[in-house]
C-alpha positions in Angstrom: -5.2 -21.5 -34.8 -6.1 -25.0 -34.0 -6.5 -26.2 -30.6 -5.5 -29.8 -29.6 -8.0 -31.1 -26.9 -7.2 -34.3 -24.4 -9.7 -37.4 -23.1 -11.3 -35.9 -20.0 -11.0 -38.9 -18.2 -8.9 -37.5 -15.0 -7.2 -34.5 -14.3 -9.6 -32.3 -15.3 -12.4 -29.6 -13.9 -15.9 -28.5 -15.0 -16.6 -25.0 -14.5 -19.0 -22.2 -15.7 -17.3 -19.8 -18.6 -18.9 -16.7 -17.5 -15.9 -15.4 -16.0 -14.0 -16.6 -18.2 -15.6 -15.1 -20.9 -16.3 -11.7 -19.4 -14.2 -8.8 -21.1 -14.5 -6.3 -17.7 -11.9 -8.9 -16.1 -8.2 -8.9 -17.2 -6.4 -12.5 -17.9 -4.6 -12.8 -14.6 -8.1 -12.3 -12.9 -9.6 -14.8 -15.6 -6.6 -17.5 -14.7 -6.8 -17.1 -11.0 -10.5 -17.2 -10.8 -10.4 -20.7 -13.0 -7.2 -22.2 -10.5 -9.3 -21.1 -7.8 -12.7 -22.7 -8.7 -10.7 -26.2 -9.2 -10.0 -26.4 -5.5 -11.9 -28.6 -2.9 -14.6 -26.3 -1.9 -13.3 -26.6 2.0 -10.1 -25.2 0.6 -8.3 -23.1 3.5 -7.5 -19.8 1.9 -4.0 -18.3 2.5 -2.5 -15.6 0.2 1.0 -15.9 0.9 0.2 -20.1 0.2 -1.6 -19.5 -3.0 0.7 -17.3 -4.2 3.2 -20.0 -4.6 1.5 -21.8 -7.7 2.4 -19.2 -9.7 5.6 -17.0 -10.5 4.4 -13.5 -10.4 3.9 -13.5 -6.8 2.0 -11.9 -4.2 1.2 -8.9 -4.6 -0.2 -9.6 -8.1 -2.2 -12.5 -6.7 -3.6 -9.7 -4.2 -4.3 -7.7 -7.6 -5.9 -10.2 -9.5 -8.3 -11.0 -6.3 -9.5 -7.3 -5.9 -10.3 -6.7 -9.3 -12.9 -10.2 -8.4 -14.3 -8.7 -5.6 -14.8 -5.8 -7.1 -16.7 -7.1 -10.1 -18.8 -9.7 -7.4 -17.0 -13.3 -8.2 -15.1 -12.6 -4.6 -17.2 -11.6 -1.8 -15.8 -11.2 2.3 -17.9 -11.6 5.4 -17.3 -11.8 8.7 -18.2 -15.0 10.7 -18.9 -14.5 14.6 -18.9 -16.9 18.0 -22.0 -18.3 18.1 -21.7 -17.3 22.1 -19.9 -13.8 22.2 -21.4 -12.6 19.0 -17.8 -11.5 18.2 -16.0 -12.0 15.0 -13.3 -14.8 15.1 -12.6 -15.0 11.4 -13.4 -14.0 7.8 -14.5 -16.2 5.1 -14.3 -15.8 1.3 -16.4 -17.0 -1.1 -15.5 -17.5 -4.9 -18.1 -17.2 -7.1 -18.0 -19.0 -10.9 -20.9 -16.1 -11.8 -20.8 -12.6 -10.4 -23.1 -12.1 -7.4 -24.7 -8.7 -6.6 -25.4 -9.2 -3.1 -23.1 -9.8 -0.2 -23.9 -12.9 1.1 -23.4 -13.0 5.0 -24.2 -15.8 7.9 -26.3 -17.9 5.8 -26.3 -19.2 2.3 -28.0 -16.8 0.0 -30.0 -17.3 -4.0 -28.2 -16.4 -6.6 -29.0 -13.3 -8.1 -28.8 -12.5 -12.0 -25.7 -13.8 -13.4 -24.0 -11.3 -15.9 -25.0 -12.3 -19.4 -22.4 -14.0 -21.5 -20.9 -13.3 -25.1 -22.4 -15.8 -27.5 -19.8 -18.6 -27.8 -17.6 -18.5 -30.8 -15.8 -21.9 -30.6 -17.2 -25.1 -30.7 -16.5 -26.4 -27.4 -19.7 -27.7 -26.2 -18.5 -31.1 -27.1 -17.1 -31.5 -23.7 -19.2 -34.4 -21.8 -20.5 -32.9 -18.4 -22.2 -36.1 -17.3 -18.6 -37.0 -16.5 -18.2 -37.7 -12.8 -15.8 -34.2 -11.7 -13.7 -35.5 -9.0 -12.5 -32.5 -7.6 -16.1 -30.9 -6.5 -19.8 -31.5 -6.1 -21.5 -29.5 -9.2 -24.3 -29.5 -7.2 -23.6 -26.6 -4.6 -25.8 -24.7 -4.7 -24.2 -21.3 -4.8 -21.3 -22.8 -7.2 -18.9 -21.2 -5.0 -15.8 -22.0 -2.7 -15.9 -21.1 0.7 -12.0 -19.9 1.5 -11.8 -19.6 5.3 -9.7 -16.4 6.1 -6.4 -18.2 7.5 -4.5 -14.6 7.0 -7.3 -12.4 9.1 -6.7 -15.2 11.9 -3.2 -15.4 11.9 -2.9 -11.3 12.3 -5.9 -11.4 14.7 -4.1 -13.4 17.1 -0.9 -10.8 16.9 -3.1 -8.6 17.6 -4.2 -10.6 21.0 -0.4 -11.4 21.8 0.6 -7.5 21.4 -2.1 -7.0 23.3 -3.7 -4.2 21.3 -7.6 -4.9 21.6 -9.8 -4.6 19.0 -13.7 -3.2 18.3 -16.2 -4.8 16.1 -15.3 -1.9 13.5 -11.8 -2.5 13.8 -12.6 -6.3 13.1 -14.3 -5.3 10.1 -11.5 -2.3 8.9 -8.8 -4.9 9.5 -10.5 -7.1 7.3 -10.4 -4.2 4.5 -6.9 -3.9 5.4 -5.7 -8.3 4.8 -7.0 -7.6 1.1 -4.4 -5.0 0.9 -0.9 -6.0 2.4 0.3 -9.2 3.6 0.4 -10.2 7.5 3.9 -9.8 7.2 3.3 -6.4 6.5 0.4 -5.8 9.2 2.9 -7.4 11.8 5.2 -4.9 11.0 2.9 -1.9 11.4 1.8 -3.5 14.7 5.6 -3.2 15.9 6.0 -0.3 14.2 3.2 1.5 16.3 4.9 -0.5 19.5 8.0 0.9 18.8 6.4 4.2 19.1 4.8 4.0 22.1 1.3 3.8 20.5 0.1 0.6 20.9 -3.5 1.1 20.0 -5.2 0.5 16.7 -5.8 3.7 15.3 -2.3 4.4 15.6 -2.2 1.1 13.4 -4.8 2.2 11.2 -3.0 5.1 10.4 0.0 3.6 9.1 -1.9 1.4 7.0 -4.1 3.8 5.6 -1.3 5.9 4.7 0.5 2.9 2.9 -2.7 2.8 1.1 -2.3 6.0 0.1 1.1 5.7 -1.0 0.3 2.6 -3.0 2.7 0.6 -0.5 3.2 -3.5 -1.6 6.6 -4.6 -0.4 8.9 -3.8 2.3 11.1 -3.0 0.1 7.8 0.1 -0.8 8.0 0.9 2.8 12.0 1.4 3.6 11.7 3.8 0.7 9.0 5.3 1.9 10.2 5.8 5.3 13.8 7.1 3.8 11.7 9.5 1.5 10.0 10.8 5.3 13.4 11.2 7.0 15.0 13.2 4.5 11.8 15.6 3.9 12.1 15.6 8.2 16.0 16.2 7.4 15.6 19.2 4.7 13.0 21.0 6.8 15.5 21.2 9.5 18.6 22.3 7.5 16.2 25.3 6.3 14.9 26.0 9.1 18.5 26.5 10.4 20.2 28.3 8.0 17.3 30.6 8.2 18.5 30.9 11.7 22.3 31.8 10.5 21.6 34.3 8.2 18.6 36.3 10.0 20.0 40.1 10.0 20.3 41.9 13.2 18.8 45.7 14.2 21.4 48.0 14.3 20.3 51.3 15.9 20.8 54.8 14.3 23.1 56.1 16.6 25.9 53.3 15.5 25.5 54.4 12.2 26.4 57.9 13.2 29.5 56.9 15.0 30.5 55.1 11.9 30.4 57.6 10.0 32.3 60.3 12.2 35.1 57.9 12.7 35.4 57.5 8.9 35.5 61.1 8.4 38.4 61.5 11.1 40.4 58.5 9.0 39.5 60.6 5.9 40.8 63.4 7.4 44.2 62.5 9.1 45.1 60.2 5.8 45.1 63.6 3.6 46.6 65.4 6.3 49.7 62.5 6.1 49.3 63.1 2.4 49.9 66.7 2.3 52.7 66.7 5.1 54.2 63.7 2.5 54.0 66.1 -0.4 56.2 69.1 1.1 58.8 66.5 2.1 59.2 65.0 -1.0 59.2 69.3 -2.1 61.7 70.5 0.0 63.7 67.4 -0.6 63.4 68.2 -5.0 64.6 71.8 -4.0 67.9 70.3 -2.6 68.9 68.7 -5.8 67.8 71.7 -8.0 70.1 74.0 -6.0 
């Protein structure tokens, strides 16, 4: 296989091949961890925005991203008001070498990067004294800060619904934007308004059982809602015919009547059937004489 190589005189990024070269990370988190590491490093971060450079969507954008934060080349903080002390946003961090510690308010060292294969093409041709246009190679973290446009945007439904949240709800909502879009999040919000819950464990609830239920789409959630009304539906058809065939307590002395009165039918039936018989007799006894 031969591999055709251009002058890397524009267009073009410089970045570290650990994660490219690390076998624990699938190809779609190799390619959007390289896509992502060629953006400014002030990039505003939006799921729904970045999902658009690419054809297989969200929710396999969302995928390739956890499978990075899993393995330390995403980390998620929380960054407060300077006055209130009170989280207004989340920022994410991309990382071109997995981090083992969580950075938080301030910049961090870098720890241990994971060790990398020994290289098996010859690549290193590639002139890295080239000016990169598209970011300093001389951060010092090698990492993009991604400001959390999606926490914000569903933080401030929250506000307008005017469901409050806790500093641990802050943070579990946070959990909650790497999951499901804010579509979907809007949607449980006026799903737990709609039922006269507006409170965030309510909210929390619904989430954690889309979790559960591996939930993605809307499309996941109308069939799992349909799924829940016919379950609700079957229960109460059993429940009912239960109801229509539940035998009643007859007492003894019913039984006893019963039983005399089909005696008395027995009883008058071969009485009609002997009174019959000497009819037909004495009617035989004409004709023979």
């Amino acid at each position: 296989m031969g591999i055709i190589r251009v002058k890397k005189d524009s267009n073009y990024s410089v970045i570290n091949n650990t994660g490219l070269k690390d076998k624990r990370l699938s190809w779609k988190a190799k390619g959007i961890l390289a896509y992502t590491l060629t953006l400014p490093d002030d990039w505003t971060f939006h799921i729904s925005e970045l999902a658009q450079h690419a054809k297989d969507g969200e929710d396999s954008l969302r995928t390739g991203f956890k499978e990075l934060k899993e393995l330390g080349y995403v980390k998620r903080y929380p960054v407060r008001d300077e006055n209130t002390k009170k989280i207004k946003r989340w920022d994410t961090e991309i990382y071109e070498t997995p981090q083992r510690r969580i950075p938080r308010m301030e910049k961090q060292d870098v720890g241990k990067p994971y060790e990398e294969n020994p290289t098996l093409l010859n690549i290193n041709k590639l002139n890295t004294k080239i000016q990169n246009t598209n970011h300093d190679n001389k951060y010092k973290l090698e990492s993009h800060i991604l400001f959390g446009g999606e926490f914000k945007k569903i933080h401030n439904f929250f506000k307008e619904s005017g469901i409050p949240l806790s500093e641990i709800a802050l943070t579990e909502l946070g959990d909650f934007c790497d999951l499901f879009s804010s579509e979907l999040i809007q949607y449980a919000i006026n799903k737990a308004i709609d039922e006269n819950a507006p409170r965030w464990n309510y909210v929390k609830a619904i989430l954690s059982n889309w979790k559960e239920q591996k939930v993605k789409t809307f499309a996941d959630v109308i069939a799992l809602d349909r799924r829940f009304k016919m379950s609700k539906n079957k229960k109460f058809n059993e429940s009912g015919r239960n109801y229509l065939t539940r035998k009643e307590v007859v007492p003894d002395w019913l039984y006893k009547d019963d039983e005399q009165t089909n005696q008395e039918v027995e009883r008058q039936q071969a009485q009609s059937t002997d009174e019959e018989r000497e009819r037909l007799q004495e009617v035989l006894n004409k004709y023979k004489s």
